[in-house]
N, C-alpha and C positions, 0 to 999 in steps of 0.2 A: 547876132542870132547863132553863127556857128560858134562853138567852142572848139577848141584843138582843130585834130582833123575830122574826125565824124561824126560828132556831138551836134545837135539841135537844142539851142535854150527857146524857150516860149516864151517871151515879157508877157504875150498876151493872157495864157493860160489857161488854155482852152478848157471848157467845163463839161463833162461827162453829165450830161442832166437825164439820161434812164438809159436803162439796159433791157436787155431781153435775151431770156436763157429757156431752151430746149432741150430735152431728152430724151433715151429711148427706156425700158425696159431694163437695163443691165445698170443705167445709172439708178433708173428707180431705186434699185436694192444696196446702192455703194454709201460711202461716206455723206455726201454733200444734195442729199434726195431735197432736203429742205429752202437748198439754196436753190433752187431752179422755178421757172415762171408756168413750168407746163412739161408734163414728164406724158409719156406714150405707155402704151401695154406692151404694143408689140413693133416690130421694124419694118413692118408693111405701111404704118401709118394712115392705111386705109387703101394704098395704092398700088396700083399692079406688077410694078417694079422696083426694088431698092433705090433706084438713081431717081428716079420721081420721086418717092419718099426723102431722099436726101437732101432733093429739091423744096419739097414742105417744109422740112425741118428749121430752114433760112429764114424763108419766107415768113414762117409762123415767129421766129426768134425779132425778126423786123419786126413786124405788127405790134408785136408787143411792146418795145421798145418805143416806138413813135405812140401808141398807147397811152403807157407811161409817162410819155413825153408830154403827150396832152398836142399832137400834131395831125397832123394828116399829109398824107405822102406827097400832095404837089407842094408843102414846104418844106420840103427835103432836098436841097439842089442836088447833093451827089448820092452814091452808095460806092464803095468801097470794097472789094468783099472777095473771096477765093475759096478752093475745097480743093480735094485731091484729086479729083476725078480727070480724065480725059477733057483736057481744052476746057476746065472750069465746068464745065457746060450744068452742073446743076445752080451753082450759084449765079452763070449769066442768062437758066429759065427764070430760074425765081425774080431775079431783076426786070423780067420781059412781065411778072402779075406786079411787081412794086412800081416800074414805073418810072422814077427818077432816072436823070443821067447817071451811067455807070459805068466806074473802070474796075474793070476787071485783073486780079490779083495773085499770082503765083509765087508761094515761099512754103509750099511744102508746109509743114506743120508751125512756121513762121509766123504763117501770114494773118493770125490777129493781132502780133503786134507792129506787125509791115501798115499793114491798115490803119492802126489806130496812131501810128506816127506820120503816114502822111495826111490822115486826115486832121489832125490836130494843127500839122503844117499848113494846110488850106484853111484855116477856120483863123488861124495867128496871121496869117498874110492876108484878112479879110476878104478871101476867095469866097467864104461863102457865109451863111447864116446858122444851116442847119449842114449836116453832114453823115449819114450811118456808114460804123464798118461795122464785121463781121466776119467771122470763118466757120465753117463746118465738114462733118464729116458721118458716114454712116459705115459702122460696122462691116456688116453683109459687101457693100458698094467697093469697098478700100481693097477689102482681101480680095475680093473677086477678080481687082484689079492687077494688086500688085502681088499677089501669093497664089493663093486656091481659095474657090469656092469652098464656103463653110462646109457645102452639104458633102466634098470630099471626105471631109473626118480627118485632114492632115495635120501630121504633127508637129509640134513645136519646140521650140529647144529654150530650158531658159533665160534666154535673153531677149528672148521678142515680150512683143508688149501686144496689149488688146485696143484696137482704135475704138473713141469712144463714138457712140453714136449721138450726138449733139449739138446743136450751134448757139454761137453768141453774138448776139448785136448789141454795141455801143452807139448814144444818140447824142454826137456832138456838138457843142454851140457856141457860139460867143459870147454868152452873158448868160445868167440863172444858178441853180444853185446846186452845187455838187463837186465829188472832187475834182480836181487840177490835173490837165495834164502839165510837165511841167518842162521838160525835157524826151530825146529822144537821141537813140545812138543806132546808129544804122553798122547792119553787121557788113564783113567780107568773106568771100567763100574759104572756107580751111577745109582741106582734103587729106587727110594721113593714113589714103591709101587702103582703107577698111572694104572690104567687098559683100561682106556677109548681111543682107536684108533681115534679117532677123536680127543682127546686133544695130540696131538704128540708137539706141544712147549709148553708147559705147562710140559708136562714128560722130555723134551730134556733141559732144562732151568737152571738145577742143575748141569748139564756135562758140561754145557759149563761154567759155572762159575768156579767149581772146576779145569778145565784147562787153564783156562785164568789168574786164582792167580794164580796156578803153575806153570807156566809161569815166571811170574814176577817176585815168588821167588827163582826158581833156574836161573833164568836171571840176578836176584838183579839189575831189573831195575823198574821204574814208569809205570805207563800207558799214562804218557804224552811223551815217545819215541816215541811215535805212532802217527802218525795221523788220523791213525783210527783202529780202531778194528771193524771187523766187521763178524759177525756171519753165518752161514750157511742157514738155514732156521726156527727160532723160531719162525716167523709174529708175528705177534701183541700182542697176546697172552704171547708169552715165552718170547718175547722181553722183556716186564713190569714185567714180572716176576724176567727174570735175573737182572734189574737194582735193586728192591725191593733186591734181595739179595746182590748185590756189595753194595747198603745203607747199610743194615743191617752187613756187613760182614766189614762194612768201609773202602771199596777198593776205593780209590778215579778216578774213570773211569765219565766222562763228558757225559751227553747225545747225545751233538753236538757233538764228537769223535767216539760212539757206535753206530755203524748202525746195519742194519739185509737185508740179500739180498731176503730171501720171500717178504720182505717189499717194498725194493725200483723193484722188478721187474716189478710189474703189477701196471697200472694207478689207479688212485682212480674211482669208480664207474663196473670196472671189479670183478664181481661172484666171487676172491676169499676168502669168508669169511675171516679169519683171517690172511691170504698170501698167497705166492706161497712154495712150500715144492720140495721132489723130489734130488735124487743124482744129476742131470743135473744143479738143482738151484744152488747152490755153483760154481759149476763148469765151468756155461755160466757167470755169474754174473764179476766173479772174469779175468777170460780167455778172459771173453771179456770187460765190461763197468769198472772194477777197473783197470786194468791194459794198459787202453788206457788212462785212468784220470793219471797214473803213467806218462807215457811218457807225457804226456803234462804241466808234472812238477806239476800237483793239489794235489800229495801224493806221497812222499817223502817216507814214511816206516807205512806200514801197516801190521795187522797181523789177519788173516784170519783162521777163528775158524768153521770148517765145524759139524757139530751139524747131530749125528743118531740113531736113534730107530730101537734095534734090538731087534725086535719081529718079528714073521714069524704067518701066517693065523693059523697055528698049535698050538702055542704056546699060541695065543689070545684066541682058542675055548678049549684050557684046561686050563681057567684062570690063568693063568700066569701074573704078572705084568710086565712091560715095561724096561726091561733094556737098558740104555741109555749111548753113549761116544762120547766124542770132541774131535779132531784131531788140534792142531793150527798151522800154519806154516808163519814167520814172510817174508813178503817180500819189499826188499830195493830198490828204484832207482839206475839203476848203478851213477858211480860218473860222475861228468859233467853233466848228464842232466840236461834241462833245469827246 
């Protein structure tokens, strides 16, 4: 099951049989409005606080997913699942209405693909039957946290990116029909000393390179297995960065093959400087617009590199630099599809 040093093979293969994607208002209007299960007006979501809202967002991204799944929550043994917030604490209320046992998840903007590799690992080790991960994130809740309040009006510089207000849940199983997980590469922290919160793919750009080679070499395969690779949230920024280093590094990886889901989330002419960012970003991207392009036979085997910055407002205001890790988790069309 291990490959190299930190590669994960699955004999079993664990099968993704529904998902569930949520969002707010700002995704309504971006690229991918069609892929999502349930889009909002506005980022109150009906509730008196952003973090309670951010806590809906999870919640409602679950339901749908077990939904879908054609389940009900006491046959769910685990949940999975993380956000950015302060000690999780909206993804471990929404687990207090969902119910199931749950571990709770921190990788920073990682953490849907930290989720969807150990749960896949539980489900391959027949730890369990069913399994939901998950991550999210809300707009308003993030900046408040880790920048300023929106209602300040502060500015930005272009290399920050927009957290996107959204979550994703994947509903994993051992048997049924969907794609494969197939593999999983667990990142290590890379730090190259970047201090600037607003350049978060620019700092995050090193991890995800460093996990996407090791990959391939405890894989011992090409990166023309793939029909895509594609990133978590670097935008524009850490995007150009990471290929400048796969050059340099002479990883032979194709620009048309390497996408970035900050990038393709939001339309061109949408406020998000550099992209979209945010745990929810990987998590809707992938749960919902990569994995419905899968079923439609447009990607055949993809491998999906969630990108996080773990720095907390504390660690920022005692100059600390930016510790940074990628999570990659390759995922296959089952066989026969079209």
């Amino acid at each position: 099951m291990l490959a190299g040093h930190r590669t994960w093979i699955f004999d079993q293969k664990p099968v993704i049989t529904a998902t569930g994607t949520v969002g707010g208002p700002f995704e309504a209007n971006g690229m991918l409005a069609d892929d999502f299960d349930l889009l909002h007006e506005d980022l109150w979501i009906g509730q008196d606080s952003y973090e309670k809202a951010h806590q809906l967002l999870f919640e409602e991204a679950c339901q749908k997913a077990m939904e879908k799944g054609g389940l009900r929550k006491d046959q769910v043994q685990f949940i999975l699942g993380g956000d950015l917030i302060n000690q999780i604490t909206p993804t471990s209320l929404a687990c207090r209405t969902l119910g199931a046992p749950y571990l709770g998840l921190f990788g920073a903007c990682s953490t849907s693909m930290e989720g969807l590799a150990l749960g896949a690992m539980i489900i391959n080790a027949k730890g369990a039957n069913h399994v939901l991960t998950g991550a999210s994130s809300h707009n308003a809740a993030v900046e408040k946290q880790f920048r300023y309040p929106t209602e300040y009006g502060g500015q930005k510089p272009p290399t920050s990116q927009w957290t996107v207000t959204g979550a994703g849940a994947a509903l994993l199983s051992g048997d049924g029909k969907g794609p494969r997980v197939t593999s999983a590469t667990i990142g290590r922290v890379v730090d190259m000393g970047l201090t600037d919160p607003f350049n978060m793919g620019g700092a995050m750009a090193p991890a995800a390179v460093d996990t996407i080679e090791a990959h391939f070499i405890d894989r011992n395969i090409e990166p023309s297995y793939y029909d895509l690779i594609v990133t978590g949230d670097l935008g524009e920024i850490g995007h150009a960065v990471s290929l400048d280093l796969f050059k340099k590094h002479q990883t032979p990886i194709h620009e048309t093959q390497y996408k970035d889901c900050g990038i393709m989330i939001y339309r061109k002419g949408q406020p998000v400087y550099s992209g979209g960012s945010g745990a929810g970003c990987s998590a809707v991207v992938t749960y919902g617009h990569l994995l419905n392009q899968m079923k439609k036979g447009e990607i055949k085997r993809m491998l999906v590199v969630a990108t996080g910055a773990l720095l907390s407002p504390l660690t920022f205001q005692q100059g600390e630099s930016i510790p940074c890790i990628a999570h990659a988790v390759s995922i296959e069309a089952e066989e026969g599809d079209s």
